[in-house]
N, C-alpha and C positions, 0 to 999 in steps of 0.2 A: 735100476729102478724102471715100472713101467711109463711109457709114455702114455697109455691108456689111462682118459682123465673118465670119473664114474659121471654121469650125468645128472645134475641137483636132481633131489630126492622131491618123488611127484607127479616131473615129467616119464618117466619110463621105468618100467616095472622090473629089477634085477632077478628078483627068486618068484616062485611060485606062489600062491597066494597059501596053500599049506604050508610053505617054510617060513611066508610071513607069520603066520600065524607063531610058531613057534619060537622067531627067532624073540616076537613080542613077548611070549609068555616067559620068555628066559630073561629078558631085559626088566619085566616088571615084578618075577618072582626075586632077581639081583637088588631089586629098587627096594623090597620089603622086607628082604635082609640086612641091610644098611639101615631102615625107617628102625627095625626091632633092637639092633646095636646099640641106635640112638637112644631110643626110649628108654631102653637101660642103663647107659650109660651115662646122660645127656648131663647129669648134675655135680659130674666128677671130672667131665674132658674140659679143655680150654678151650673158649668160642673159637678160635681159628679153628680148629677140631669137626667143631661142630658146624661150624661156617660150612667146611668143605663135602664133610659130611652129607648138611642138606643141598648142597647145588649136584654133587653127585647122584640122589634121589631125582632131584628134579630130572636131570639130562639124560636118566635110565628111562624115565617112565615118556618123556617128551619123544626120544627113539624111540619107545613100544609104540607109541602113537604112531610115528612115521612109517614104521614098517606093515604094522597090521595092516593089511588089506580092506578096502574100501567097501561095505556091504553093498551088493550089486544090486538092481533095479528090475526086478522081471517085469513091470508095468511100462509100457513106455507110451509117450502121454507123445499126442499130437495128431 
């Protein structure tokens, strides 16, 4: 195992802001594939099911947020 710990998400930047980009669009296209499972499904699974279901949505999309890249400031005010 590495000994190399990642640095909380925020302070320092791992991938390019293009790979953010991406890695977001795949974390949130993953998140509305599960949202659409549910919808179809939602009236036949047992709420543990669906329990787990939505907190997996939520944790997909809460990572797209983290990862996508911060829109940059060309104005800089001072």
């Amino acid at each position: 195992m590495n000994d190399i710990t990642a640095p909380p998400v925020g302070q320092h930047r791992l991938v390019s802001p293009r790979v953010g980009e991406q890695i977001a669009e795949e974390l949130s296209r993953s998140a509305n594939i599960i949202a659409s499972y549910y919808e179809k499904h939602k009236s036949e699974m047992p709420a543990n099911v669906a329990c787990a279901l939505t907190r997996e949505m939520s944790r997909l999309r809460d990572l797209a947020s983290r990862v996508k890249p911060a829109p940059q400031e060309d104005d800089k005010e001072g």
